[in-house]
C-alpha positions as CSV (number, residue, x, y, z in Angstrom):
1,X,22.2,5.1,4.9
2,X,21.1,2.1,6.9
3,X,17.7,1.0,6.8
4,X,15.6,-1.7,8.4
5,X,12.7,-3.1,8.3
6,X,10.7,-4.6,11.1
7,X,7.9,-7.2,10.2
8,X,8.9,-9.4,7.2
9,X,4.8,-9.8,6.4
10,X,3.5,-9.7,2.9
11,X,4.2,-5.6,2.9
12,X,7.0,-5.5,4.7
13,X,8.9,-8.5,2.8
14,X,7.8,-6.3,-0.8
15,X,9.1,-3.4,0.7
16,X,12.3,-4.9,1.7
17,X,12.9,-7.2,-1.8
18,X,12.3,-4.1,-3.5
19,X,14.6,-1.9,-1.3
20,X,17.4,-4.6,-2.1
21,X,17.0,-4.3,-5.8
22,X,17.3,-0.3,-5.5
23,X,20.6,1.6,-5.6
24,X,20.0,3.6,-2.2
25,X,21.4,0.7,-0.5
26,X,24.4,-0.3,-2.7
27,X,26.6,0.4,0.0
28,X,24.8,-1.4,2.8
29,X,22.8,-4.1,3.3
30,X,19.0,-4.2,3.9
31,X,18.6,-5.1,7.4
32,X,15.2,-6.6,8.4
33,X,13.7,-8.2,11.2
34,X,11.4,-10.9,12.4
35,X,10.2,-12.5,15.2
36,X,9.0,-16.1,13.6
37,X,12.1,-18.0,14.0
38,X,10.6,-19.9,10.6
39,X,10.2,-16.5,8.6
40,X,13.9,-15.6,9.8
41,X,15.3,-18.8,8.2
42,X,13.6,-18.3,4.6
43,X,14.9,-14.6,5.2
44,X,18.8,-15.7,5.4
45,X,18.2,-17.2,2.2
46,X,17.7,-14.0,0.4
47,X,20.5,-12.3,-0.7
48,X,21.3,-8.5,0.5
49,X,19.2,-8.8,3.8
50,X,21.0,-8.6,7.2
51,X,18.4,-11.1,9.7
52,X,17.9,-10.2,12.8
53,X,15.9,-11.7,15.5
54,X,17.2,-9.0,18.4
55,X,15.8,-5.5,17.8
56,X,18.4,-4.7,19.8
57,X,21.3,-5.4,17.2
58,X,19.9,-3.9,15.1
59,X,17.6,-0.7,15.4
60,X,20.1,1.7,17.0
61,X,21.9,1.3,13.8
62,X,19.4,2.2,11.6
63,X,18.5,5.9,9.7
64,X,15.2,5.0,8.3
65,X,12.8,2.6,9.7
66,X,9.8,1.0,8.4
67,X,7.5,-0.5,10.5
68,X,5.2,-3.0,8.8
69,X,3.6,-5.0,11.7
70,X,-0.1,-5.5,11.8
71,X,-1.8,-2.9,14.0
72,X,-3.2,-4.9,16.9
73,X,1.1,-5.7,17.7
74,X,1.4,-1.8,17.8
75,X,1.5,-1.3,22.1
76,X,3.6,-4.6,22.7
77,X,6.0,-3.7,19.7
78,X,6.1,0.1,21.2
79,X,7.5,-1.3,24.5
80,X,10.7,-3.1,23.1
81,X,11.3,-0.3,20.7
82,X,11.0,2.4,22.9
83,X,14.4,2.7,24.9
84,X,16.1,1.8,21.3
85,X,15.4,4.6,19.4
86,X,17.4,7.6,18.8
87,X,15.5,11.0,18.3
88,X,17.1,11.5,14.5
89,X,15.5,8.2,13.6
90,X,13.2,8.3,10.8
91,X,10.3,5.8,11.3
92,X,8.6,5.1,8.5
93,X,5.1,3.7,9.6
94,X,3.1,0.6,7.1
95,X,0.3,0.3,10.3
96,X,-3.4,0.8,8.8
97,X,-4.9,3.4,11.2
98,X,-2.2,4.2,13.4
99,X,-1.9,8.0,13.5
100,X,1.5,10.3,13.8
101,X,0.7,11.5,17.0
102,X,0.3,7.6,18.5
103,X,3.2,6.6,16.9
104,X,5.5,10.1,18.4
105,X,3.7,9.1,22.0
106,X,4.5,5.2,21.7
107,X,8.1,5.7,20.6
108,X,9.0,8.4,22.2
109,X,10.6,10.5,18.9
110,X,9.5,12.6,16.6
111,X,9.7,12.4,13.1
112,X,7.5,10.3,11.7
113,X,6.2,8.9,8.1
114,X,2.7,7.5,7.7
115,X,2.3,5.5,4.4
116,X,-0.6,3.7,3.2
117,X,0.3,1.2,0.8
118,X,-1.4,-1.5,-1.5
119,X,-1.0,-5.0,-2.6
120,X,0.0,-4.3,-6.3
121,X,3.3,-3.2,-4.4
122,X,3.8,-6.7,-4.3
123,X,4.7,-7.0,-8.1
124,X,6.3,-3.3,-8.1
125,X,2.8,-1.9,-9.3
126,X,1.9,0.0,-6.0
127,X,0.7,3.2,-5.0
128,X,1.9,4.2,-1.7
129,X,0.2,7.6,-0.1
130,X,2.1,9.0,2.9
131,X,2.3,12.1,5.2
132,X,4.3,13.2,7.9
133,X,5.1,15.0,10.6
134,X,6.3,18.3,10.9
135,X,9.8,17.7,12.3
136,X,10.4,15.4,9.1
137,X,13.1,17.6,7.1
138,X,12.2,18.2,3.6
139,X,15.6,16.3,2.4
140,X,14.3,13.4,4.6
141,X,10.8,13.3,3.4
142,X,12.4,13.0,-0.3
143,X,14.9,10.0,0.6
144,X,11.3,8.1,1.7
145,X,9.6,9.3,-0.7
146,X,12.5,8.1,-2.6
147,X,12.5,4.1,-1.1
148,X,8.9,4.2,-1.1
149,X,8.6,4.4,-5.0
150,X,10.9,1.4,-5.1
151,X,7.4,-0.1,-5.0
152,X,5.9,1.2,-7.9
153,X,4.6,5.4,-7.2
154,X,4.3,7.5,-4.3
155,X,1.9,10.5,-3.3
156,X,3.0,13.2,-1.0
157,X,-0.7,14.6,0.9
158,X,-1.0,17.0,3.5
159,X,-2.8,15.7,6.2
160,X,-3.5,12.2,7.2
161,X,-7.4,12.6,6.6
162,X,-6.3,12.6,3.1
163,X,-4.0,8.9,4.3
164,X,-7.3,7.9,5.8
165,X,-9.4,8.9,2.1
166,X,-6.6,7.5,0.1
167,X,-7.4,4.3,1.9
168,X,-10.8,4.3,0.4
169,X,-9.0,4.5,-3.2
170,X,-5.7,3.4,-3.4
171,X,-5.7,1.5,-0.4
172,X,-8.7,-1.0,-0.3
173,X,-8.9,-0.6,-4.2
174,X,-7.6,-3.1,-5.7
175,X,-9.9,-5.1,-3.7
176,X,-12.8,-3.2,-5.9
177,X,-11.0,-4.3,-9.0
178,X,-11.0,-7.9,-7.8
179,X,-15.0,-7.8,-7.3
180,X,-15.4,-6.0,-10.7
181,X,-13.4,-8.8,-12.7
182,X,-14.8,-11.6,-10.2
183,X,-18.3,-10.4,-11.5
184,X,-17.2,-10.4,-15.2
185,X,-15.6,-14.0,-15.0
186,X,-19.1,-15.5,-13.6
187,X,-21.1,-13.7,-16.2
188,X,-18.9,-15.3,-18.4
189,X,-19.3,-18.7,-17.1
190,X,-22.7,-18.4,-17.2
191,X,-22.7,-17.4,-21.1
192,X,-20.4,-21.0,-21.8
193,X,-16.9,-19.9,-21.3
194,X,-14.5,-22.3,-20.0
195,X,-13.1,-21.0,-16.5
196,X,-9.6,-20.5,-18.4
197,X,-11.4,-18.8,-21.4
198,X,-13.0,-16.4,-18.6
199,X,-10.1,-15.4,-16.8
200,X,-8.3,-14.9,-20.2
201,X,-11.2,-12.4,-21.3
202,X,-11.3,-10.8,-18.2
203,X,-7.7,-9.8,-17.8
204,X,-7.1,-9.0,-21.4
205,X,-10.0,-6.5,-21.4
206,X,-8.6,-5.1,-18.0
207,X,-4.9,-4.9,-19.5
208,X,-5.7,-3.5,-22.7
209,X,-8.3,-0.8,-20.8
210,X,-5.6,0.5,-18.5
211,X,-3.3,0.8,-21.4
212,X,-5.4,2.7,-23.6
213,X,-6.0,5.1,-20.8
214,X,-2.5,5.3,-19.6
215,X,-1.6,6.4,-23.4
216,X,-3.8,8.8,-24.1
217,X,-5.4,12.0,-22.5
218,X,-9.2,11.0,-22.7
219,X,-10.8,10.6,-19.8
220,X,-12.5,7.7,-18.6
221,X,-16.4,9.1,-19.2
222,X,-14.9,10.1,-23.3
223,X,-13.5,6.3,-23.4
224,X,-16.9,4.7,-22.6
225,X,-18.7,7.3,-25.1
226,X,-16.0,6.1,-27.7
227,X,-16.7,2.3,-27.0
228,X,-20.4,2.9,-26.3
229,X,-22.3,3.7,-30.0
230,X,-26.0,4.9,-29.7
231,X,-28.6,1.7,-29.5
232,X,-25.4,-0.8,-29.2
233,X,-24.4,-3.7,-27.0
234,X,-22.1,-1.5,-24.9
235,X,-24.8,1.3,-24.4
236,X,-27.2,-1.4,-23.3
237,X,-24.7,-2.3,-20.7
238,X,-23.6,1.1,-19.6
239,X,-27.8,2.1,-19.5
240,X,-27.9,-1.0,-17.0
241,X,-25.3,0.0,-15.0
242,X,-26.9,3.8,-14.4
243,X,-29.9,2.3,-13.6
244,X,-28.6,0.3,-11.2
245,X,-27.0,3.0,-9.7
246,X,-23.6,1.6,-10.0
247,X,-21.7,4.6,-9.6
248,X,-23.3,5.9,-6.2
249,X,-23.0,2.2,-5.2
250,X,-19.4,2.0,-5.8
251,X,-18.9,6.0,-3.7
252,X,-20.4,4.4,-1.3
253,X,-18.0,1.9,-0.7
254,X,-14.9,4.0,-0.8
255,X,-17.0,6.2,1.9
256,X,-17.2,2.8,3.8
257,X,-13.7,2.1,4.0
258,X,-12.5,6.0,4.6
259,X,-14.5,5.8,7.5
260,X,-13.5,2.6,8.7
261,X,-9.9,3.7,8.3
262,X,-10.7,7.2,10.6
263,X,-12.7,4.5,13.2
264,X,-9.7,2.4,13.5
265,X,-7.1,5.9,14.0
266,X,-9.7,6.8,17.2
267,X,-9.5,3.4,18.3
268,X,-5.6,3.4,18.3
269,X,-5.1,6.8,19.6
270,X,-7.4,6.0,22.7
């Protein structure tokens, strides 16, 4: 199976390091390719990677590939890849808000993988949601499936409304996370901590929450009633944060960026 990888950006380059380290390309190299002369140089470097700066040395050779360019490239890119394709090409697609049917038009093939990754793929914690198209073979959809979990997990959905609502979760989530302990480390600032101490009570409490969840069955509302003993410092906290309507507050901003995400899939397909 050869695969390649087009667009050696933060995604793309964690996609292809972890695709190296995987054993579905033990007997071929990883090809990947880049138009920044600079980025191609650092890429050589890297050991199991094939560099190429001509898409076409390498794309008619590929089985699977990933495209992990940032959207606004998307008609340019289309144009040079076109009249390289082959129609049993699967091309697996890292654009946010680039639909199937754009992607079938602009290429000129058929079967097509949409994936919405996040950062935590980066460090081989990621969640990856994907779709695809009907002419994806259910052997193919398990090899991606397959290299996509080289990056940490995978969900299989049914419709790319569901890519567009993962975006609002998965996608633009740790983000959420980021603002949650960002808040926590000023609070703690502002009590006396040192910015060291903050940041070490911050991610601590975060680490040792996810674990206690991840080994257990409870769900999140029967942890915070565990922590949370009537008329004590966590109920106080918890009280404050219903009154403030945190919860609706936090909807509303995964409602923000799902919609956002189906915006920007109108704006492509036009």
């Amino acid at each position: 199976m050869q695969v390649l990888v087009i667009g050696a950006g933060n995604m793309g380059l964690a996609y292809a390091k972890a695709l190296v380290k995987s054993e579905y390309l033990s007997k071929s190299k990883l090809m990947i390719s880049d138009t920044d002369p600079n980025k191609a140089e650092e890429l050589k470097k890297i050991s199991g990677f094939d560099v190429y700066s001509n898409l076409k040395d390498c794309l008619p050779k590929a089985d699977i590939v990933f495209i992990a360019v940032k959207p606004y490239h998307t008609e340019e890119l289309f144009k040079e890849l076109k009249p390289l394709t082959k129609k049993d090409q699967v091309i697996v697609s890292l654009m946010a808000g680039v639909n199937i049917k754009s992607i079938q038009n602009g290429l000129g093939i058929d079967k097509v993988v949409r994936a919405m990754p996040n950062l935590p793929a980066q460090v081989g914690k990621g969640l990856t949601s994907f779709t695809t198209s009907k002419e994806v073979s259910r052997l193919e959809t398990s090899t991606v499936q397959q290299l996509l979990n080289t990056t940490g997990k995978s969900v299989h959905l049914d419709t790319e409304n569901d890519i567009d609502a993962s975006t609002g979760i998965s996608g633009s989530g740790p983000a959420y996370v980021f603002y949650f302990m960002q808040s926590m480390m000023e609070a703690a600032k502002k009590m006396g901590f040192s910015d060291h101490d903050s940041k070490v009570l911050v991610i601590q409490t975060f680490e040792g929450a996810v674990e206690l969840f991840n080994q257990s069955d409870l769900t999140p509302l029967k942890w915070m009633n565990k922590v949370a003993s009537k008329g004590g410092t966590t109920r106080a906290a918890l009280d404050s944060m219903d009154e403030n309507n945190i919860t609706d507050l936090i909807e509303e901003a995964a409602y923000a960026a799902f919609n956002r995400a189906v915006e920007l899939g109108k704006e492509e397909s036009r």
